[in-house]
mmCIF file as Biopython writes it, N, C-alpha, C and O atoms, coordinates in Angstrom:
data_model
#
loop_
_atom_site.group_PDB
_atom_site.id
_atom_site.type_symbol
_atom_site.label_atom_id
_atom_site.label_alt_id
_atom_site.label_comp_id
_atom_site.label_asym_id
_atom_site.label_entity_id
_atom_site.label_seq_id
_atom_site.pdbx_PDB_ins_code
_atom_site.Cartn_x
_atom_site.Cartn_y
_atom_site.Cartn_z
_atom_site.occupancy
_atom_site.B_iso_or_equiv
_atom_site.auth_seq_id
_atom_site.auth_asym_id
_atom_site.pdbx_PDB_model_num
ATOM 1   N N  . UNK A ? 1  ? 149.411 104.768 151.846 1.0 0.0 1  A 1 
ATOM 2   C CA . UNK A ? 1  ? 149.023 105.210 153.181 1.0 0.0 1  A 1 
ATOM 3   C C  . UNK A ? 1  ? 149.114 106.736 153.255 1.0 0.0 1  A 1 
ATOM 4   O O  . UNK A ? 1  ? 150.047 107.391 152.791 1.0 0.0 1  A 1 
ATOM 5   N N  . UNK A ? 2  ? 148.137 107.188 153.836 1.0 0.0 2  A 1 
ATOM 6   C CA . UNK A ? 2  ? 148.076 108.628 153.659 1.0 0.0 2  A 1 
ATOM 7   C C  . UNK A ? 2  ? 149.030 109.184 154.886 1.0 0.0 2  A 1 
ATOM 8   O O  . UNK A ? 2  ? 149.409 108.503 155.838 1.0 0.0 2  A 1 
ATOM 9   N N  . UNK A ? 3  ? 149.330 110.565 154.651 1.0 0.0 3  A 1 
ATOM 10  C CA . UNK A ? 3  ? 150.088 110.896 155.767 1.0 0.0 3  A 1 
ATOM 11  C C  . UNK A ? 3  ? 149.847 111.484 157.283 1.0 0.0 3  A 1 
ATOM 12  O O  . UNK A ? 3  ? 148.995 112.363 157.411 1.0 0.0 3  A 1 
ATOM 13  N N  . UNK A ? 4  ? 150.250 111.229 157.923 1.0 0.0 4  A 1 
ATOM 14  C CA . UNK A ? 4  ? 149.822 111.438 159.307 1.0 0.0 4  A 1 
ATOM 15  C C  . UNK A ? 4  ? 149.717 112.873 159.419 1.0 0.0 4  A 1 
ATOM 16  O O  . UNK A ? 4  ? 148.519 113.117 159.559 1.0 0.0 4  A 1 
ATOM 17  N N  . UNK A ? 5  ? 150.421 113.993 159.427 1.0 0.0 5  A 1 
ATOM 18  C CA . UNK A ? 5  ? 150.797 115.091 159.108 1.0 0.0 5  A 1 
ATOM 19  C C  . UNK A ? 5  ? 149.488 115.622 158.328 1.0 0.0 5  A 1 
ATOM 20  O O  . UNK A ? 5  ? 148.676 116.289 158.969 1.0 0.0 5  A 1 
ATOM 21  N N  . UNK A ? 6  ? 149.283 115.377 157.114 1.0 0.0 6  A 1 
ATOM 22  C CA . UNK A ? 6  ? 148.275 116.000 156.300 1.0 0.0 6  A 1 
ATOM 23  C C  . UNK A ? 6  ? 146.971 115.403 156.601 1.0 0.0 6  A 1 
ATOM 24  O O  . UNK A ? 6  ? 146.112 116.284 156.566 1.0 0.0 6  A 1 
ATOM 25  N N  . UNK A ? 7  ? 146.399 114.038 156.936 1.0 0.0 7  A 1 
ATOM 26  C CA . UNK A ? 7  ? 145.537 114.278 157.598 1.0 0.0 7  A 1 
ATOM 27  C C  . UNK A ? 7  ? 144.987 114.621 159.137 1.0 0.0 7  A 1 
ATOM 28  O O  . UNK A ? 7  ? 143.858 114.455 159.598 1.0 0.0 7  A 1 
ATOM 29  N N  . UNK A ? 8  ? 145.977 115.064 159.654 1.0 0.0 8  A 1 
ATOM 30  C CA . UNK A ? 8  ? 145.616 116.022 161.383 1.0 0.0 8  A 1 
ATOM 31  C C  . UNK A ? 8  ? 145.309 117.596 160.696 1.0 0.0 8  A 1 
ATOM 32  O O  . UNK A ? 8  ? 144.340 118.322 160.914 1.0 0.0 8  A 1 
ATOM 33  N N  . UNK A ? 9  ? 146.643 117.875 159.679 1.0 0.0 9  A 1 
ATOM 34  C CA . UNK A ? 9  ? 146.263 119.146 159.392 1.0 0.0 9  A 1 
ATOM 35  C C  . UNK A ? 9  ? 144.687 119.478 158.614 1.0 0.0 9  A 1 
ATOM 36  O O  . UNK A ? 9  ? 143.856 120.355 158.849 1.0 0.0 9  A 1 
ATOM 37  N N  . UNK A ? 10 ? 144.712 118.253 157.505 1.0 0.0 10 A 1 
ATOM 38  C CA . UNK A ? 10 ? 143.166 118.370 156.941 1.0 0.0 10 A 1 
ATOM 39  C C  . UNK A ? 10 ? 141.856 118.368 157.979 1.0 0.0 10 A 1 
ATOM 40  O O  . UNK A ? 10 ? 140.847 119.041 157.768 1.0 0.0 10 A 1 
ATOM 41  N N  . UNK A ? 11 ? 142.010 117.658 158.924 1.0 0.0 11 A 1 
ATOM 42  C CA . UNK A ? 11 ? 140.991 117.448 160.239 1.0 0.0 11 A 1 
ATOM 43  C C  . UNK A ? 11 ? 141.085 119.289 161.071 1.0 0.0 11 A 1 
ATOM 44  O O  . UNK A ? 11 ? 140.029 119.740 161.515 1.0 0.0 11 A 1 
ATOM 45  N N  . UNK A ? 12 ? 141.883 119.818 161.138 1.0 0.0 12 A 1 
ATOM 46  C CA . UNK A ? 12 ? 142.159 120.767 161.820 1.0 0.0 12 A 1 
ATOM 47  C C  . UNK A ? 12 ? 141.358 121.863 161.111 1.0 0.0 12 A 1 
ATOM 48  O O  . UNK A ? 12 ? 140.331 122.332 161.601 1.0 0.0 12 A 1 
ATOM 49  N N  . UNK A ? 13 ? 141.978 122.337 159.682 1.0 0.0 13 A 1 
ATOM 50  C CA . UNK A ? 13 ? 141.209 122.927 158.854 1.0 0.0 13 A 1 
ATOM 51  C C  . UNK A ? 13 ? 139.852 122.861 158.442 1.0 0.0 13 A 1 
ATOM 52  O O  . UNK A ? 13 ? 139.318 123.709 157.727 1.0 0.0 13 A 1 
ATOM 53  N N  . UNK A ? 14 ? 139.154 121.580 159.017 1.0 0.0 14 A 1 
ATOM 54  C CA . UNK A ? 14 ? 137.680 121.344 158.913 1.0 0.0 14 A 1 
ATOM 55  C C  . UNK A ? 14 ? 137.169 121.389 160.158 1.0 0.0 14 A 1 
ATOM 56  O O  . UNK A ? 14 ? 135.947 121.356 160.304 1.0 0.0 14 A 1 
ATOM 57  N N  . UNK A ? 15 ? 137.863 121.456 161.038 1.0 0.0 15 A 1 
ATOM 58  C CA . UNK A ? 15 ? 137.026 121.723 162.514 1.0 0.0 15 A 1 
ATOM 59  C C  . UNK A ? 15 ? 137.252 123.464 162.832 1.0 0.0 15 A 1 
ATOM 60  O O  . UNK A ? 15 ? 136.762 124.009 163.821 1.0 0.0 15 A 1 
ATOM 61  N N  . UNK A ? 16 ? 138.098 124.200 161.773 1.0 0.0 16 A 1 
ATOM 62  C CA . UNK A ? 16 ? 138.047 125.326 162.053 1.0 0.0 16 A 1 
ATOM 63  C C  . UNK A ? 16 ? 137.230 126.055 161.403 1.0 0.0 16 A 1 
ATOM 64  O O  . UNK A ? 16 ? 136.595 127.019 161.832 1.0 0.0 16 A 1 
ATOM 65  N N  . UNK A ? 17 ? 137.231 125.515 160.134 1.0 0.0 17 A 1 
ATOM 66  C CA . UNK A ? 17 ? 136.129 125.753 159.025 1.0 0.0 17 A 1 
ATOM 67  C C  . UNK A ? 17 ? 134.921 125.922 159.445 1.0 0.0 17 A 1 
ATOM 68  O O  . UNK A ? 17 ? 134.317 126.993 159.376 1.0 0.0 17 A 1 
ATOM 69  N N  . UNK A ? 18 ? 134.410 124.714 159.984 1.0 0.0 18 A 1 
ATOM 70  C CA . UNK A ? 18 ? 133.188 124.528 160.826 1.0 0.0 18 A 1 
ATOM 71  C C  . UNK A ? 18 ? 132.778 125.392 161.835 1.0 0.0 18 A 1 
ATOM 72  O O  . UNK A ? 18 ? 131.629 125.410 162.277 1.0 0.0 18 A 1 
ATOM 73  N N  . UNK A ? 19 ? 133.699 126.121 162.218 1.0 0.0 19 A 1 
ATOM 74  C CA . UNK A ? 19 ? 133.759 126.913 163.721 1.0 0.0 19 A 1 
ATOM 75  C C  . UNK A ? 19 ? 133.797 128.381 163.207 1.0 0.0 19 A 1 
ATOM 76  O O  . UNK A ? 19 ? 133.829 129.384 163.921 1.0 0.0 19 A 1 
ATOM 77  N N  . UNK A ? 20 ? 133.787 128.337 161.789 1.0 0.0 20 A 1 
ATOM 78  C CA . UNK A ? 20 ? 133.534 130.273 161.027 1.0 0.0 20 A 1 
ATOM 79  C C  . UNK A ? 20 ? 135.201 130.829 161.584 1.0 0.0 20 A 1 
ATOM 80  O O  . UNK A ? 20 ? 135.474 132.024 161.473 1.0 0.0 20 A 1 
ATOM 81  N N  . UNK A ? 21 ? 136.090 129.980 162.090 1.0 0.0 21 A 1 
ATOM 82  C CA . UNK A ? 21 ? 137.412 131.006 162.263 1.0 0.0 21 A 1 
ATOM 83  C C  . UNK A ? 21 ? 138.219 130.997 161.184 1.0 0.0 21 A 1 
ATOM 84  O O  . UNK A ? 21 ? 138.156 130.192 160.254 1.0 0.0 21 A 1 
ATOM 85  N N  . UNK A ? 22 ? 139.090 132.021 161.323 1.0 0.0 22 A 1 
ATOM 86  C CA . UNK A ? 22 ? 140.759 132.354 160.456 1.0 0.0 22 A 1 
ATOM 87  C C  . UNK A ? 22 ? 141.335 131.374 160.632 1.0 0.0 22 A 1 
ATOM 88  O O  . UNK A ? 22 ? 141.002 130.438 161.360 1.0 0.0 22 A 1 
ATOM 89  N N  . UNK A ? 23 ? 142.556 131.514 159.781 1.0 0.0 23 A 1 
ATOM 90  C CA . UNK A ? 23 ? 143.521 130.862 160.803 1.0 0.0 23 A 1 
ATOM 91  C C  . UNK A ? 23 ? 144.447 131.893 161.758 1.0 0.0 23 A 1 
ATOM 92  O O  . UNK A ? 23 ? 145.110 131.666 162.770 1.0 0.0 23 A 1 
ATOM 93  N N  . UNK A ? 24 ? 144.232 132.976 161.085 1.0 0.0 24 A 1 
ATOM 94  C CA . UNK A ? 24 ? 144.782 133.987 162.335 1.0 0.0 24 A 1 
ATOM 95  C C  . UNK A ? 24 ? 144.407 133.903 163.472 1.0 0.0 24 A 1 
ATOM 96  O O  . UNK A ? 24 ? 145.112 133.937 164.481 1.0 0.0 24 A 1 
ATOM 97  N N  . UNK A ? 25 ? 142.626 133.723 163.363 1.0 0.0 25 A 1 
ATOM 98  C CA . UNK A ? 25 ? 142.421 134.000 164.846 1.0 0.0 25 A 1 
ATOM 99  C C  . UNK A ? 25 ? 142.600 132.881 165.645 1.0 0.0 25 A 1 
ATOM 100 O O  . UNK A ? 25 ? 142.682 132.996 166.868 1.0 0.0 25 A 1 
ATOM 101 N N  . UNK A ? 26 ? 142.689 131.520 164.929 1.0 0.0 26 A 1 
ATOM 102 C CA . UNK A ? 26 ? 143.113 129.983 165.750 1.0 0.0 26 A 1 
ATOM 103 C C  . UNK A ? 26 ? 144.742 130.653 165.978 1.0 0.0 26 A 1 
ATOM 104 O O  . UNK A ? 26 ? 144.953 131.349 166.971 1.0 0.0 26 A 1 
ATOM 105 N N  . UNK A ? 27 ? 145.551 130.449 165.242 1.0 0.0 27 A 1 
ATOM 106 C CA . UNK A ? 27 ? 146.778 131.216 166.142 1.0 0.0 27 A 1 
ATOM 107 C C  . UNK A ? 27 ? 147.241 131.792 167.818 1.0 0.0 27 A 1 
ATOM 108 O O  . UNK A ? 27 ? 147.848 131.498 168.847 1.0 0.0 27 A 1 
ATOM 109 N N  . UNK A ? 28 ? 146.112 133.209 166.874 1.0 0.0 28 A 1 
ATOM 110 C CA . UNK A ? 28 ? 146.294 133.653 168.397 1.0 0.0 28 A 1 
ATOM 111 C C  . UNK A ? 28 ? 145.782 133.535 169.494 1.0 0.0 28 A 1 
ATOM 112 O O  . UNK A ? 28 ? 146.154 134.041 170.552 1.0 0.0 28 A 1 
ATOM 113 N N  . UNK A ? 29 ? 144.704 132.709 169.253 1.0 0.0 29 A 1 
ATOM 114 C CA . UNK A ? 29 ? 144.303 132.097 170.246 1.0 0.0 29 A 1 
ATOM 115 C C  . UNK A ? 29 ? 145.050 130.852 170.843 1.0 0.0 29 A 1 
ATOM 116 O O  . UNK A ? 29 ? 144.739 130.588 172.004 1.0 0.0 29 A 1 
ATOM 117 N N  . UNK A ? 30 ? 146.328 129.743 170.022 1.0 0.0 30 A 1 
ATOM 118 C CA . UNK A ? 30 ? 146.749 129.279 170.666 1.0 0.0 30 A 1 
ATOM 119 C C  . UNK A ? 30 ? 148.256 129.658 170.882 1.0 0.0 30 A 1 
ATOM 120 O O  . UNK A ? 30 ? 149.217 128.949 171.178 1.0 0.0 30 A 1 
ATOM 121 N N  . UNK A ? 31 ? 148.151 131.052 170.631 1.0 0.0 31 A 1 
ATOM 122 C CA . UNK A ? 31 ? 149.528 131.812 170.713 1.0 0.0 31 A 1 
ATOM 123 C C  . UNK A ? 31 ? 150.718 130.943 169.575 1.0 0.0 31 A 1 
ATOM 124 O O  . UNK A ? 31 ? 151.636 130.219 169.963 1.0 0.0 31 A 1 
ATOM 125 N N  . UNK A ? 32 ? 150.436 131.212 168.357 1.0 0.0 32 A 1 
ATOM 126 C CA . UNK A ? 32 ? 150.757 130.193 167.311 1.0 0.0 32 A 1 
ATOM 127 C C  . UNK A ? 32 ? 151.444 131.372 166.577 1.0 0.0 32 A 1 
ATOM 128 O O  . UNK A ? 32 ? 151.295 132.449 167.153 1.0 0.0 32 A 1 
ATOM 129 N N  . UNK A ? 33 ? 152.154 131.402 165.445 1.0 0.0 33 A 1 
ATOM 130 C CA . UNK A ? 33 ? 152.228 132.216 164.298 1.0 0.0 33 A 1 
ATOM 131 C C  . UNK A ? 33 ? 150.854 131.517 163.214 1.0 0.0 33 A 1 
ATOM 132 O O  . UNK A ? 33 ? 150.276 130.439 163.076 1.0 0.0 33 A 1 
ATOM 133 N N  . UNK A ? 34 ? 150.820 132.702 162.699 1.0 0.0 34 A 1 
ATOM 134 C CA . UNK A ? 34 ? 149.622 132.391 161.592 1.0 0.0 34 A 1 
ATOM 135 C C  . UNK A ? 34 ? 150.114 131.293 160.271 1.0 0.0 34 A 1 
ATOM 136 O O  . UNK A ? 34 ? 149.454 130.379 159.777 1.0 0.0 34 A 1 
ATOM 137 N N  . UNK A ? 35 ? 151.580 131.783 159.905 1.0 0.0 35 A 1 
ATOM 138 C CA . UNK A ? 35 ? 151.952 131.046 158.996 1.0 0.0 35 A 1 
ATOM 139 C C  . UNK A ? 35 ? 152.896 129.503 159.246 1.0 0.0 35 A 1 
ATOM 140 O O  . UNK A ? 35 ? 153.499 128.939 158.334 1.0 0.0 35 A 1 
ATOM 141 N N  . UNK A ? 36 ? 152.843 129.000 160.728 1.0 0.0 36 A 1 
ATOM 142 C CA . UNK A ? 36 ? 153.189 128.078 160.959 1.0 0.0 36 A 1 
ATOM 143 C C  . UNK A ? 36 ? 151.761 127.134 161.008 1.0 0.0 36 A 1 
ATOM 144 O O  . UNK A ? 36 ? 151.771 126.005 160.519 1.0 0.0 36 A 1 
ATOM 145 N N  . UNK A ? 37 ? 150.142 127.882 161.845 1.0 0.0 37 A 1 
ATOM 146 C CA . UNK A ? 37 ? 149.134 127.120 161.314 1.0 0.0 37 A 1 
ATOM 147 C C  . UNK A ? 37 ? 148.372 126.624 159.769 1.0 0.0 37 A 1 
ATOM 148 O O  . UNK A ? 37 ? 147.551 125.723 159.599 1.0 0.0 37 A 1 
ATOM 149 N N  . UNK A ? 38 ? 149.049 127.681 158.633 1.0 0.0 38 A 1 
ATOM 150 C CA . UNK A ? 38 ? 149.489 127.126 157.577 1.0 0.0 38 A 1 
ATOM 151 C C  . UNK A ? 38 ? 150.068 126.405 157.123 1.0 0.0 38 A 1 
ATOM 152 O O  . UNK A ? 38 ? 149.507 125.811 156.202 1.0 0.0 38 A 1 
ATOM 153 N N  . UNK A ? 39 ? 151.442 126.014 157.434 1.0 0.0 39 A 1 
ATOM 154 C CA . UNK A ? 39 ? 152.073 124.738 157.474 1.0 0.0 39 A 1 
ATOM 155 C C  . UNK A ? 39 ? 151.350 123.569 157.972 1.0 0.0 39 A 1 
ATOM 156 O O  . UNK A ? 39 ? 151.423 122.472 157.418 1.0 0.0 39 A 1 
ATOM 157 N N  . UNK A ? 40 ? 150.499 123.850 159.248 1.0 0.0 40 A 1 
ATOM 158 C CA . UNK A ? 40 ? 150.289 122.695 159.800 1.0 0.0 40 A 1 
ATOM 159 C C  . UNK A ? 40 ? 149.206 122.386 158.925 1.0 0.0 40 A 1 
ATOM 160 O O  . UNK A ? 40 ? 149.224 121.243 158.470 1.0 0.0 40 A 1 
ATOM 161 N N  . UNK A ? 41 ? 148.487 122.955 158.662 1.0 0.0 41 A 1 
ATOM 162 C CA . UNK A ? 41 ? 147.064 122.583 157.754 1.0 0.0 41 A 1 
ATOM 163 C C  . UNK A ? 41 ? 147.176 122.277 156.562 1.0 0.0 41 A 1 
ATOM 164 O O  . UNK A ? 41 ? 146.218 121.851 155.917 1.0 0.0 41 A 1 
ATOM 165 N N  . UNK A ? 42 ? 148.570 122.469 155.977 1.0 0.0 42 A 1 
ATOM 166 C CA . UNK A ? 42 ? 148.233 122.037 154.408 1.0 0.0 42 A 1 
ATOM 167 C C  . UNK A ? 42 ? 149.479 120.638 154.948 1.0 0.0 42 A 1 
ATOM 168 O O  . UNK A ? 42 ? 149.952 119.845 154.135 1.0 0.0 42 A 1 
ATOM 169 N N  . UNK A ? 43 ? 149.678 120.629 155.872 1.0 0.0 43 A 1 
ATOM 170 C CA . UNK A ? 43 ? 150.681 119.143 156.311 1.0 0.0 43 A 1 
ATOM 171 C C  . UNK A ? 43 ? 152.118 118.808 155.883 1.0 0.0 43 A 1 
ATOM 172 O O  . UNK A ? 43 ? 152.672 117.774 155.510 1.0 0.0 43 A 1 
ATOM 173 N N  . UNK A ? 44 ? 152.611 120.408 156.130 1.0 0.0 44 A 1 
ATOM 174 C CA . UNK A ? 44 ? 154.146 120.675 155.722 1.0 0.0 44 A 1 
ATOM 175 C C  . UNK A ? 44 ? 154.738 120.712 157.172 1.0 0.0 44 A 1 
ATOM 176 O O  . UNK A ? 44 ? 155.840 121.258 157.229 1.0 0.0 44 A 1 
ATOM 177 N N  . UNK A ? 45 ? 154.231 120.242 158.363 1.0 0.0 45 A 1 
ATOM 178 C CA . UNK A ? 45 ? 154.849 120.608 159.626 1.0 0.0 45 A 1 
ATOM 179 C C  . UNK A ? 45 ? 154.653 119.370 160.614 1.0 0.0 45 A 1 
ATOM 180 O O  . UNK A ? 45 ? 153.490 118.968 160.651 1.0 0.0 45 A 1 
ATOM 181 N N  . UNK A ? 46 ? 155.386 118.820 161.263 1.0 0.0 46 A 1 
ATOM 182 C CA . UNK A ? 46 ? 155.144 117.797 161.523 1.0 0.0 46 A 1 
ATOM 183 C C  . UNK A ? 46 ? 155.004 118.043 163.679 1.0 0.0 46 A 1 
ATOM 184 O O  . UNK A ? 46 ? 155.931 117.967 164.485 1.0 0.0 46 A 1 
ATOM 185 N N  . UNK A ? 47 ? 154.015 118.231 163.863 1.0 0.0 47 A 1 
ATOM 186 C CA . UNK A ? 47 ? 153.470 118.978 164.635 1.0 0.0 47 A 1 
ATOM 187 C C  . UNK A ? 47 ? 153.872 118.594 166.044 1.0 0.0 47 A 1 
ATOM 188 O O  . UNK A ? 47 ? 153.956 117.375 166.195 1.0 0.0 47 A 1 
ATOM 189 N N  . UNK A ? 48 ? 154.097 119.207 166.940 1.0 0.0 48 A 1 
ATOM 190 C CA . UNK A ? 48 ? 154.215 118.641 168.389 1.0 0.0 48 A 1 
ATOM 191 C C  . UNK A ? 48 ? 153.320 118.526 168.925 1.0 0.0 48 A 1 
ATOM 192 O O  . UNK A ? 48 ? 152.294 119.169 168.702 1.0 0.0 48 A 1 
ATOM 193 N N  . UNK A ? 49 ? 153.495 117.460 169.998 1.0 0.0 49 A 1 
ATOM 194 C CA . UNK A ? 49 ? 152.400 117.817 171.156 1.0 0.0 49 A 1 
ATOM 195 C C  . UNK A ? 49 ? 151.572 118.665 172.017 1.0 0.0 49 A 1 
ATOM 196 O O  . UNK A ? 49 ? 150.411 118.581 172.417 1.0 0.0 49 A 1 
ATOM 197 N N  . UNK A ? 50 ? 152.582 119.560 172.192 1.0 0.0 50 A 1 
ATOM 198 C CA . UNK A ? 50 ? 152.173 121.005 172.755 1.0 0.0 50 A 1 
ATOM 199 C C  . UNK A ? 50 ? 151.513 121.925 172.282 1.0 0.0 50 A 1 
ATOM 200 O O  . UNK A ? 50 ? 150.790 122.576 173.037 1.0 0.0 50 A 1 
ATOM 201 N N  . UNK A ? 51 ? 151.578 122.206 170.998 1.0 0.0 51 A 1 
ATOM 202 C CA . UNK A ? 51 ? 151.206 122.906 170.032 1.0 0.0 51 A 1 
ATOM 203 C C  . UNK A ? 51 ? 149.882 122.472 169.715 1.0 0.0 51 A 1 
ATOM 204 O O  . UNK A ? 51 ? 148.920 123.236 169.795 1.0 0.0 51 A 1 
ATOM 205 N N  . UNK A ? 52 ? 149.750 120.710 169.189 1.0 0.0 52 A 1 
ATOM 206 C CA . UNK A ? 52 ? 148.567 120.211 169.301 1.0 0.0 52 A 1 
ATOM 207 C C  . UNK A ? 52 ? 147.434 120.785 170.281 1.0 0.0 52 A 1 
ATOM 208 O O  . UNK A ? 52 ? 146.412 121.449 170.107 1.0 0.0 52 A 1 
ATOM 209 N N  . UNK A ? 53 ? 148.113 120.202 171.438 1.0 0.0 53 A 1 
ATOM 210 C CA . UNK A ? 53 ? 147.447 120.800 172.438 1.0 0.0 53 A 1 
ATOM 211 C C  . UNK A ? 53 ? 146.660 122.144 172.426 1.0 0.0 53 A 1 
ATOM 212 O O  . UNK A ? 53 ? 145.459 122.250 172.672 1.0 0.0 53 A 1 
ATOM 213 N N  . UNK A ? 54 ? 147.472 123.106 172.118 1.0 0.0 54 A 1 
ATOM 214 C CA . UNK A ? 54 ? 147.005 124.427 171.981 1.0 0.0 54 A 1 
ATOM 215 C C  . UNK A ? 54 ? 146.185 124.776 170.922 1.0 0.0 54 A 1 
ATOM 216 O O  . UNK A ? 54 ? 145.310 125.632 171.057 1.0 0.0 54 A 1 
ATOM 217 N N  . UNK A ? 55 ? 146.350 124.297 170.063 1.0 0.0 55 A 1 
ATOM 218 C CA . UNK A ? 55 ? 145.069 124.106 168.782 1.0 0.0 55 A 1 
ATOM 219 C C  . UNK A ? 55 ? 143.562 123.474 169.518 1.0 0.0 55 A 1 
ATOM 220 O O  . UNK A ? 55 ? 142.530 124.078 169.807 1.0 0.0 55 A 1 
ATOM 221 N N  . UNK A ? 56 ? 143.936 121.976 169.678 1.0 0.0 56 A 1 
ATOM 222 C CA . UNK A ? 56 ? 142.874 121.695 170.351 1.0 0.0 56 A 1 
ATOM 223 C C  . UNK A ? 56 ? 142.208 122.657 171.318 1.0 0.0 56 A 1 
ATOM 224 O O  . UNK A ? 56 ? 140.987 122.795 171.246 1.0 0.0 56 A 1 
ATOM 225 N N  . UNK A ? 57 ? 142.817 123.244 172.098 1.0 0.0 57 A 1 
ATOM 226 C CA . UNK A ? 57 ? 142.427 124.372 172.986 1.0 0.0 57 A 1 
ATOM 227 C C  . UNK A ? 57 ? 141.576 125.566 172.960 1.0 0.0 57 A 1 
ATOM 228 O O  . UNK A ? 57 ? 140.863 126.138 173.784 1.0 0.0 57 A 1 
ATOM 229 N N  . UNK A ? 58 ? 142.045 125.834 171.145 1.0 0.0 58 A 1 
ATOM 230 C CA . UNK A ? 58 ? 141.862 127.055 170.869 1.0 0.0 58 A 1 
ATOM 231 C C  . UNK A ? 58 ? 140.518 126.531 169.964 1.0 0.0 58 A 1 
ATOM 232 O O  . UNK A ? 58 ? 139.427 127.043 170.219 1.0 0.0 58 A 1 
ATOM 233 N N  . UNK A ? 59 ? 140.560 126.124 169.547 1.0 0.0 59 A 1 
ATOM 234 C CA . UNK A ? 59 ? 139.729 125.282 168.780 1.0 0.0 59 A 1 
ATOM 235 C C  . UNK A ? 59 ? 138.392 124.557 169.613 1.0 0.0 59 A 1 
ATOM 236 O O  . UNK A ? 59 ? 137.358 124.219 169.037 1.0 0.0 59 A 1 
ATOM 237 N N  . UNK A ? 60 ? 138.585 124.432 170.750 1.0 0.0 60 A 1 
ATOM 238 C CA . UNK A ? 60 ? 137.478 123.721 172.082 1.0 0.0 60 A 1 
ATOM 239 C C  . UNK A ? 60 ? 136.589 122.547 171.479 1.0 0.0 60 A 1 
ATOM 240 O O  . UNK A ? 60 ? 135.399 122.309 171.273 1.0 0.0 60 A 1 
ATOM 241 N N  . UNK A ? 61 ? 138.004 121.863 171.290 1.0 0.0 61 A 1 
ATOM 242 C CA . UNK A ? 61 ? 137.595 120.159 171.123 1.0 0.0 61 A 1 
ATOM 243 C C  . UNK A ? 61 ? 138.742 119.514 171.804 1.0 0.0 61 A 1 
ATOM 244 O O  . UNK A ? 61 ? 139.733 119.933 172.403 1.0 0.0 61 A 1 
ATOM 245 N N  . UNK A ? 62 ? 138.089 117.921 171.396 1.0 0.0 62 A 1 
ATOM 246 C CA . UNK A ? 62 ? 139.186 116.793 172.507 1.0 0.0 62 A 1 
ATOM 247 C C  . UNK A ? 62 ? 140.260 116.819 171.153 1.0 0.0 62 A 1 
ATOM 248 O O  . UNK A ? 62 ? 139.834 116.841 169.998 1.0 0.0 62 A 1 
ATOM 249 N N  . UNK A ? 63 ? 141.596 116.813 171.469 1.0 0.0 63 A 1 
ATOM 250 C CA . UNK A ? 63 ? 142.846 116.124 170.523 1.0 0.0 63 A 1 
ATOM 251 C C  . UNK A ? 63 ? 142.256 114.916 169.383 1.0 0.0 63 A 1 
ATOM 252 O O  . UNK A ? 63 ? 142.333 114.836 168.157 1.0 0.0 63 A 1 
ATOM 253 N N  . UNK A ? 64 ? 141.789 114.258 170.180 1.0 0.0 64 A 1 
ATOM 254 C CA . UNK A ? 64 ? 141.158 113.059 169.342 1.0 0.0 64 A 1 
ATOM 255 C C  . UNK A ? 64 ? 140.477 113.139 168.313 1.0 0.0 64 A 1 
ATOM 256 O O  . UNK A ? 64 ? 140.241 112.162 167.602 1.0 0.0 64 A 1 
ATOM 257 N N  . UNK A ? 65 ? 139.924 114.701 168.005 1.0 0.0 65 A 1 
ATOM 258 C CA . UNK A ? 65 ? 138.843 114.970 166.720 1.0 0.0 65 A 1 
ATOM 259 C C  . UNK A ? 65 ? 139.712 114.982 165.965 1.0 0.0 65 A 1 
ATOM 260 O O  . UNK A ? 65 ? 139.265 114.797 164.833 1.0 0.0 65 A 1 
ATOM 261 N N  . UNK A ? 66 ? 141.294 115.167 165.984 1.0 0.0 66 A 1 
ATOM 262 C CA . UNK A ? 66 ? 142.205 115.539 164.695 1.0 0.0 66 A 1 
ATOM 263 C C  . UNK A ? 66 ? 142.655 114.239 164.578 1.0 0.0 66 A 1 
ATOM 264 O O  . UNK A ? 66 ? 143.860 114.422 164.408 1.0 0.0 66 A 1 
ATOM 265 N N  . UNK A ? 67 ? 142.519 113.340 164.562 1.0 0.0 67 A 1 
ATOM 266 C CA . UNK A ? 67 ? 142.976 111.660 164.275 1.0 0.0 67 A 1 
ATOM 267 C C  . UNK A ? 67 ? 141.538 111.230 163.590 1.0 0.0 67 A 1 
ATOM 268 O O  . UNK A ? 67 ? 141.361 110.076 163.200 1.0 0.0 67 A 1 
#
């Protein structure tokens, strides 16, 4: 079973990919550190809700694209 963690972060990294951003600039746009959206994307961070949230945000999709 794959991991929950690494695939939100793999989904994240392809909807940002898709979108021509950094990950700096997803950061600061969800007021993130740069090297904690590293963690989250290679699926070393086991992510909160809130934070989610703010990705999704920054990112301008529903939560649901990262599942």
């Amino acid at each position: 079973m794959e991991d929950i963690c690494a695939r939100v972060g793999f989904n994240i990294r392809k909807i940002r990919e898709r979108k021509k951003l950094s990950q700096e600039q997803v950061a600061n746009f969800a007021d993130l550190h740069r090297a904690y959206m590293g963690q989250i994307e290679r699926g070393e961070k086991n992510i909160g809700l809130k934070n989610l949230e703010k990705i999704a945000k920054a990112l301008k999709v529903n939560i649901k694209e990262f599942f």
